[in-house]
C-alpha positions in Angstrom: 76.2 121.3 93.3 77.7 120.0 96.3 78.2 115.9 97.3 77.2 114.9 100.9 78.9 112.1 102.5 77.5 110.4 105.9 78.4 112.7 108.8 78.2 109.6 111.8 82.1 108.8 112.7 84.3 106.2 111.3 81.3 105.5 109.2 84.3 104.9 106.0 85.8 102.6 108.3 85.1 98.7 107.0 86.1 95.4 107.4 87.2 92.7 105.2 84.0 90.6 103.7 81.4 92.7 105.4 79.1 94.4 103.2 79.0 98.1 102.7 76.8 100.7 101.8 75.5 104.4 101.8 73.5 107.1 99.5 75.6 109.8 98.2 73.3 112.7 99.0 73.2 116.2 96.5 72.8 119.8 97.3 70.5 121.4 96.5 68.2 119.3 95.6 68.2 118.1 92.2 64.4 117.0 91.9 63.7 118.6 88.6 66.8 117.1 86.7 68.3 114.3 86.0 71.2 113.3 88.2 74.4 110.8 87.0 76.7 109.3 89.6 79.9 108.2 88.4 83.4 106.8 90.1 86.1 108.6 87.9 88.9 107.2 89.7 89.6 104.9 91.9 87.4 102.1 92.0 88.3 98.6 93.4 86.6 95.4 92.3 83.1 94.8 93.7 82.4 98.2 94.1 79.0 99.6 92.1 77.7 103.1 92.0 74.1 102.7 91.1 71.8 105.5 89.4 70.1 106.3 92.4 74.0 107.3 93.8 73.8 104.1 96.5 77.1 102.9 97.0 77.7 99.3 97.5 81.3 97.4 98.1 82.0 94.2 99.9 85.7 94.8 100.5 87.7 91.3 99.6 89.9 89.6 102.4 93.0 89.9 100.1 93.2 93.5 100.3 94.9 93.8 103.8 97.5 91.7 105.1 98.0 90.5 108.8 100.8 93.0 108.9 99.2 95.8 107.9 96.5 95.7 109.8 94.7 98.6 108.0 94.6 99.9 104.6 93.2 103.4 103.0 91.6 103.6 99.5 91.2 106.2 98.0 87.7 107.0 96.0 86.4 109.9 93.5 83.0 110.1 93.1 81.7 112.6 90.7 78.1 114.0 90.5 76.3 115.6 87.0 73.2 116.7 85.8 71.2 117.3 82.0 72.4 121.5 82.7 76.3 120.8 82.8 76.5 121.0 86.6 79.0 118.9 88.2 80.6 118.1 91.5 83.1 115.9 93.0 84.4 114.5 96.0 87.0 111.9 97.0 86.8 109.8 100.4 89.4 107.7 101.9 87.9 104.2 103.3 89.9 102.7 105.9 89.6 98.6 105.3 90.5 96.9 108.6 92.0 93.1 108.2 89.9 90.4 108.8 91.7 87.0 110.2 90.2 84.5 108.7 90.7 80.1 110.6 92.7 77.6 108.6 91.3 75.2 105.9 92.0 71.8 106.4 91.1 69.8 103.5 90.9 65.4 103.2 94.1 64.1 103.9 95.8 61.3 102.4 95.9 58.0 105.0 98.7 57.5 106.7 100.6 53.8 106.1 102.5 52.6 108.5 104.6 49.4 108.7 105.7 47.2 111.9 109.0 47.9 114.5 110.1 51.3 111.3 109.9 54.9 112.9 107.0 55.4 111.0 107.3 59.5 109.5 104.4 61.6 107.8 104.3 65.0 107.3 100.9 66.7 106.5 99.9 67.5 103.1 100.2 71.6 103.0 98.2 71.9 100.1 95.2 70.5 102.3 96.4 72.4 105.1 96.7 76.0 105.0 95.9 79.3 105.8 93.6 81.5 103.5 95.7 84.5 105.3 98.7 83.1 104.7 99.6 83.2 108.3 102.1 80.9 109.9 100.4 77.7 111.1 100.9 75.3 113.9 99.7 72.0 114.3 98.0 71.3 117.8 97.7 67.3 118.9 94.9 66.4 120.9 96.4 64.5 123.5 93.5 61.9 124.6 93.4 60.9 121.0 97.1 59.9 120.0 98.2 56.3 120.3 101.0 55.2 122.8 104.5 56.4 121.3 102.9 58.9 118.6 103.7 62.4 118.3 102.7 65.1 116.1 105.1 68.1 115.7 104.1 71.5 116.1 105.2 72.0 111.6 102.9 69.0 111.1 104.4 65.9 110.9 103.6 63.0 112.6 105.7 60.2 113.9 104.9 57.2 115.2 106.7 53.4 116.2 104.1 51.0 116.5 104.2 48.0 118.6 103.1 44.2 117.8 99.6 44.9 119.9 99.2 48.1 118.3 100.0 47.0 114.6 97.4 44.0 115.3 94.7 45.8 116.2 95.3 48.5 113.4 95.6 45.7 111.0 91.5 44.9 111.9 90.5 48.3 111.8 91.6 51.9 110.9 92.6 54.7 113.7 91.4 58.3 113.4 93.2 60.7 114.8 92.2 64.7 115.1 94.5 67.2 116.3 94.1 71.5 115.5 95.5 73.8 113.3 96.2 77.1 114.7 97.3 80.3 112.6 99.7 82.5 114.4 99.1 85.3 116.1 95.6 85.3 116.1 94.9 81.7 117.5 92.2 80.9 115.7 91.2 76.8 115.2 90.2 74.3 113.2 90.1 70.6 114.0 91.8 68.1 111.3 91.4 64.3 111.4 93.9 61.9 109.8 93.2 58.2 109.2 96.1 55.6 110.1 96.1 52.6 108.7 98.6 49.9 107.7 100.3 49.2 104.8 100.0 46.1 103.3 102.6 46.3 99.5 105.6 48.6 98.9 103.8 51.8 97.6 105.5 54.1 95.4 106.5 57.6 97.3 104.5 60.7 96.3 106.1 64.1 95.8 103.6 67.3 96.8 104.3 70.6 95.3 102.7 74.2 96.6 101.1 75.8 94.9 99.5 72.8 93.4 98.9 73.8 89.8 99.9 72.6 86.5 100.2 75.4 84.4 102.3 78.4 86.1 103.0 82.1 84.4 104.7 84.7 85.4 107.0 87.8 83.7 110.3 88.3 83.8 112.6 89.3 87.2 109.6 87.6 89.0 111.0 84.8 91.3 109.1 81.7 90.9 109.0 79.6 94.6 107.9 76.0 95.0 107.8 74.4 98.1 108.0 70.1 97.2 107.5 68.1 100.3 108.5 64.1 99.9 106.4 61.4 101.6 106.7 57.5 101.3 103.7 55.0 102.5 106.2 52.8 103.6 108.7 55.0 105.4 110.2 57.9 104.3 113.5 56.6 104.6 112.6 53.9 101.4 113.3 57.3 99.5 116.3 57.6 97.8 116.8 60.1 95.1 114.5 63.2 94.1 115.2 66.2 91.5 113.9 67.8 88.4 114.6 67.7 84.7 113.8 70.4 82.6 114.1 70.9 78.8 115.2 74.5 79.0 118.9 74.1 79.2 119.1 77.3 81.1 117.5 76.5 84.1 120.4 75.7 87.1 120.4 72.7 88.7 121.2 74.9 91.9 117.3 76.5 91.9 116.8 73.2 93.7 117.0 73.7 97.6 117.2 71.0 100.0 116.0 72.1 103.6 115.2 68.6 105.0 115.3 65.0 103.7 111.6 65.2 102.3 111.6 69.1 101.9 112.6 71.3 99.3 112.2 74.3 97.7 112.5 75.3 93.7 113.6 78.9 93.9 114.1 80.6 90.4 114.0 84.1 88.8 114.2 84.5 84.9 116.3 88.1 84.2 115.2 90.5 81.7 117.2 88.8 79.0 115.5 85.4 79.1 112.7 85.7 76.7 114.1 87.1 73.4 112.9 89.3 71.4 110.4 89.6 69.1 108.8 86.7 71.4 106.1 87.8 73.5 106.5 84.7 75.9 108.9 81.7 76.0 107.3 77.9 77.9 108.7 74.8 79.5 108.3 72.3 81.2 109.7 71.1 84.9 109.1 67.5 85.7 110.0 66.5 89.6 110.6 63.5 90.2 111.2 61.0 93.4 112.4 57.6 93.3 112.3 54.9 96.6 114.5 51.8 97.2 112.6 49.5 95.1 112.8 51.9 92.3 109.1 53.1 92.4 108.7 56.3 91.4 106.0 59.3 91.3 107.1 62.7 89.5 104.7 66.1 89.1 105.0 67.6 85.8 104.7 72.0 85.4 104.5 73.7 82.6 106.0 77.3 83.2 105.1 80.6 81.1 107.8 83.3 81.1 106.5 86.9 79.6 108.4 89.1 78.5 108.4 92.2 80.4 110.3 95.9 80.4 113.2 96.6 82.9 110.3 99.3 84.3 113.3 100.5 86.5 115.7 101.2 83.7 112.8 102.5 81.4 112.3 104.7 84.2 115.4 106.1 84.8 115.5 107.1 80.9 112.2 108.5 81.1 113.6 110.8 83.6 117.1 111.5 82.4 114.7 113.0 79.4 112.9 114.6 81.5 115.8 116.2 83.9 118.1 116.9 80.6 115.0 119.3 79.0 114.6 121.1 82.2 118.4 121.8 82.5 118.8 123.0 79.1 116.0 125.5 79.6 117.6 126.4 83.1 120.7 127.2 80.9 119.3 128.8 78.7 117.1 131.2 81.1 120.5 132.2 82.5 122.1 132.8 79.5 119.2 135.3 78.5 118.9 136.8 82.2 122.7 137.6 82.3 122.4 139.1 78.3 118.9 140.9 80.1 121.2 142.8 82.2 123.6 143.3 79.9 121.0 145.3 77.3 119.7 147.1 79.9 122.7 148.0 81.2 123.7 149.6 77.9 120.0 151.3 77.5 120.6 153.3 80.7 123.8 154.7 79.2 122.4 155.2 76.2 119.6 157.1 77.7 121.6 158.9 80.5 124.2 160.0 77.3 121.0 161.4 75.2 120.5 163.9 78.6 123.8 165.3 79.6 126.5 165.5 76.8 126.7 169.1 75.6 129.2 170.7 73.5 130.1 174.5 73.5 131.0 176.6 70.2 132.6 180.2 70.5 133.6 182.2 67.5 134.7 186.0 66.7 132.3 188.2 65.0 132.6 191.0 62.8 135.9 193.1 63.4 134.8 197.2 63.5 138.0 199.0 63.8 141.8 199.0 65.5 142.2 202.0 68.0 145.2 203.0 69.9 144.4 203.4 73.7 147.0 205.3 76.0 147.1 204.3 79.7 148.8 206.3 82.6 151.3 205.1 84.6 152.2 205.9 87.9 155.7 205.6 88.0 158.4 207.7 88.2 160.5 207.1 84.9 158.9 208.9 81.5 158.7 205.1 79.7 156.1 203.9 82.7 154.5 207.0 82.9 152.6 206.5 79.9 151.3 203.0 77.6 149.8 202.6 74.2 147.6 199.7 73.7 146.1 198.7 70.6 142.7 197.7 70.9 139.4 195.9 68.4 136.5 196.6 67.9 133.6 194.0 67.0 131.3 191.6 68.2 131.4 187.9 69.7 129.4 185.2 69.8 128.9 181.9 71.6 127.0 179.5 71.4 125.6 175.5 73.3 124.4 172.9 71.5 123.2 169.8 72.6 125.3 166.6 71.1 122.8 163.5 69.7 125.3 161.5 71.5 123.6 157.9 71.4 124.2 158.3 67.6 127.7 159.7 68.0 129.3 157.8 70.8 127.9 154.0 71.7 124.9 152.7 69.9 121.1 153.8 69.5 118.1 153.1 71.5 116.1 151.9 69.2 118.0 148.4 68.2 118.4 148.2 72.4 114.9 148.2 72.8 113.3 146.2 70.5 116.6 143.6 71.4 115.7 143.6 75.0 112.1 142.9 74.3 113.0 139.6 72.8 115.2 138.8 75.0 112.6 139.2 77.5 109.7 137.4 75.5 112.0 134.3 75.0 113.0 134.2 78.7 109.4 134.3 80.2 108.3 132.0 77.4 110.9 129.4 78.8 109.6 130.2 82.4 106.2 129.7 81.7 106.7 126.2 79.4 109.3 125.0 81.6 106.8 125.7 84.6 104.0 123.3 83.0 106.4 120.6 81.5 108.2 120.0 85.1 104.9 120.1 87.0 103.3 118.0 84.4 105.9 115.1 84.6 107.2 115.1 88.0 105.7 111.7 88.6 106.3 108.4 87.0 103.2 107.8 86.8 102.4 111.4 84.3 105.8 110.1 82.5 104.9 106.0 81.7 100.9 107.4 80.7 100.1 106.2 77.2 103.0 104.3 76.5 105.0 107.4 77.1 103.5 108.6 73.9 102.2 112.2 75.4 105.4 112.7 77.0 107.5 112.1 73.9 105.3 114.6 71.6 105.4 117.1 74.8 109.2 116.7 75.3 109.8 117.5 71.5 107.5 120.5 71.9 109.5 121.5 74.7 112.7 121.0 73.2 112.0 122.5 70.0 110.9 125.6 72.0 114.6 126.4 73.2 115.6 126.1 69.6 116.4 129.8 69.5 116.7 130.6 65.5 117.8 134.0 66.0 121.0 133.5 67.7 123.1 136.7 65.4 120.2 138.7 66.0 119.9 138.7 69.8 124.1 138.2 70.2 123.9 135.0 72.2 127.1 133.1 72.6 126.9 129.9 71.3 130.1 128.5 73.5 128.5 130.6 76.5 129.2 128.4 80.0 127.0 129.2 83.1 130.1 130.1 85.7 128.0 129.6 88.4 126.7 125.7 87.1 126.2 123.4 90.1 129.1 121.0 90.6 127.3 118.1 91.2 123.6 116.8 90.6 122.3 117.0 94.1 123.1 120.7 93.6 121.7 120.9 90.3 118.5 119.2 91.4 118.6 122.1 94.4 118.8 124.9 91.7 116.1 123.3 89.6 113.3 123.0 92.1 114.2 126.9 92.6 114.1 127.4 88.7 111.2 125.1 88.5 109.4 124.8 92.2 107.0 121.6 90.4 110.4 119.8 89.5 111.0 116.1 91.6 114.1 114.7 92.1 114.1 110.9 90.7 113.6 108.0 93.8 113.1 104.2 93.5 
């Protein structure tokens, strides 16, 4: 079986909220069975694999960012019939970011009382950007009264005189100006009413995100933007904070960046929710309070969970990880250098076996003792003649070869069967240390299941360079590797040669 994907170009290329589609074709043909599609890995919310293998995804607008751009995701599709046959494929689709125009929402009115510097600063909670792109806020120039001006972050200021005041006192000015998210340009047109005010109102305090109930784990930082207004001014406000009744959250997590903005920055540590608690809640209560002691406050009840340093559990999952693999690096060298050592001895042994020979000579049997005269050629009568007695008999001699292996050094035998274990052990250390580092080079392979398959796999590993027979095979329990690596970066080098699937650890 074979999967067929569409062959026009950049037909995997899509765009945020635009609906996608296409037929996963099979060859050959499957006609007379019954064909299952299936996505195995891989698959993203919204996406649907029907049984007729038509693919079907509207890609969200939260997948790619402004910055971005572009995004790949990667897909497996997998294809299988009633006979057993299967086939898969995987395809990258490229999503391309979609920019999407600001929302502007109703706005509260704007109150504004006679000869004050009248300030009001747009609600950003009905203002904002569903790309979260930075906005600017556009007047429309034919439309702002005399003396008004609205700021380019949204607020608008505005004096009115006694004409002005008068005639807003009879009926209530709309303005519009645009909103423009940055760099894209793209518009939308707000309108804010104006109108006077006619009793001291209380101030109102605004917090984004605008939700009651926030939750979020631990060494997340929580961020709240608070923006201050006041219908009657916002210099009638006099005081704002928070009170909290968790004792450990600091008074400094409140940020003051202007007189009617601030910011609650916060981050719980690891240590914050205790243990055996699954997840600790308070509340945070903001509060503002104006001149004439009217006050508005926004209560938030915050969920902490308790969460693992994955970081730290990380590192340990690798320490594991990198100790096993340099105990069986160790170990390989200790049995490689004893390897050479046996067979060192074997060729002696065997070369001995061959060449040592020892000779034997002996007298035989004595036949008789006979007087033989020699001639001399000198001139006196004592040289002129010699008697020398002589035997008579036979000798023998004889070469034997010497079992020298069993005489001088050691047998064969013992070697052999010695160096075959030694050999055994060695490439059963190879092979189990291959699987075990290209197994759990990722964090991924070492985090699966709870870190449950790892554990059981790292105790099978470990318990595999228990060698039981230490006496037998003449290993050195004190033995030191004299050419061990100084440092880590060097012992990571001579791992990935040991073990080529072996990855160093990174953040």
């Amino acid at each position: 079986m074979k999967i067929i994907f569409p062959s026009t170009p950049n037909w995997n290329v899509l765009e945020e909220g635009k609906p996608f589609t296409f037929k996963i074709q099979v060859k050959p043909n499957q006609d007379s069975t019954r064909v299952h599609f299936n996505i195995p890995e891989g698959q993203l919310e919204g996406m649907t694999l029907d049984s007729l293998g038509y693919f079907n995804w509207t890609p969200g607008y939260d997948l790619v960012d402004r910055i971005q751009g572009n995004k790949g995701f990667s897909v497996l599709f997998e294809v299988s019939n009633d006979r057993g046959e299967e086939a898969r494929r995987s395809v990258e689709f490229r999503v391309l970011h979609v920019n999407r125009p600001p929302l502007v929402g109703e706005l509260k009115p704007f109150y504004v009382q006679f000869n004050v510097q009248n300030t009001y600063q747009i609600d950003p909670n009905e203002v904002r950007d569903p790309d979260h792109d930075p906005l600017v806020f556009i007047p429309i120039t034919d439309q702002l009264p005399e003396g008004a001006r609205l700021s380019a972050q949204g607020e608008f200021s505005w004096k009115p005189s006694q004409t002005q005041f008068n005639k807003l006192k009879t009926s209530p000015l709309y303005v519009e100006f645009y909103v423009e998210d940055q760099p894209t340009k793209a518009r939308t047109k707000g309108r804010l009413k104006i109108d006077v005010t006619q009793m001291d109102l209380p101030p109102v305090v605004s917090v984004v995100p605008n939700s009651q109930n926030i939750r979020l784990r631990e060494n997340t930082t929580l961020n709240l933007a608070l923006y201050l207004t006041d219908p009657n001014g916002d210099q009638d406000i006099q005081e704002f904070s928070f009170v909290s009744d968790n004792r450990s959250i600091p008074k400094e997590a409140l940020k003051k960046n202007t007189n009617t903005q601030y910011e609650f920055i916060w981050r719980p540590d690891y240590d914050f929710v205790k243990d055996p608690l699954d997840t600790l809640g308070f509340n945070l209560t903001f509060f503002v309070i104006d001149k004439s002691q009217k006050r508005d406050e926004k209560r938030i009840h915050v969920t902490v969970e308790n969460a693992v340093n994955e970081r730290e559990k990380d590192i340990q999952l690798y320490t594991q990880y990198r100790t096993s693999l340099i105990r069986a690096w160790e170990l390989i060298a200790q049995l490689s250098e004893k390897q050479e050592e046996l067979s060192r001895l074997y060729r002696r042994a065997k070369s001995g076996k061959k060449n040592r020979s020892v000779m034997n000579a002996g007298i035989g049997a004595g036949t008789a003792i006979t007087p033989l005269t020699i001639n001399g050629d000198g001139a006196s009568a004592v040289n002129a003649r010699r008697i020398i007695p002589t035997v008579g008999g036979t000798a023998t001699a004889t070469v034997g070869t010497l079992e020298a292996t069993e005489v001088i050094g050691r047998s064969i035998s013992p070697l052999v069967d010695q160096l075959n274990k030694i050999i055994v052990k060695r490439n059963e250390l190879q092979t189990k240390g291959d699987i075990f580092a290209r197994k759990y080079n990722l964090k991924s392979a070492r985090r699966g299941q709870n870190g449950q398959t790892f554990a059981k796999d790292l105790d099978d590993f470990e318990a595999s360079m228990k060698v039981n027979d230490l006496i037998a095979l003449e290993l050195d329990a004190g033995w030191q590797d004299r050419n061990k690596p100084k440092n880590a970066e060097q012992q990571d080098r001579s791992l990935q040669r040991t073990f080529r699937d072996f990855v160093p650890f990174t953040d």
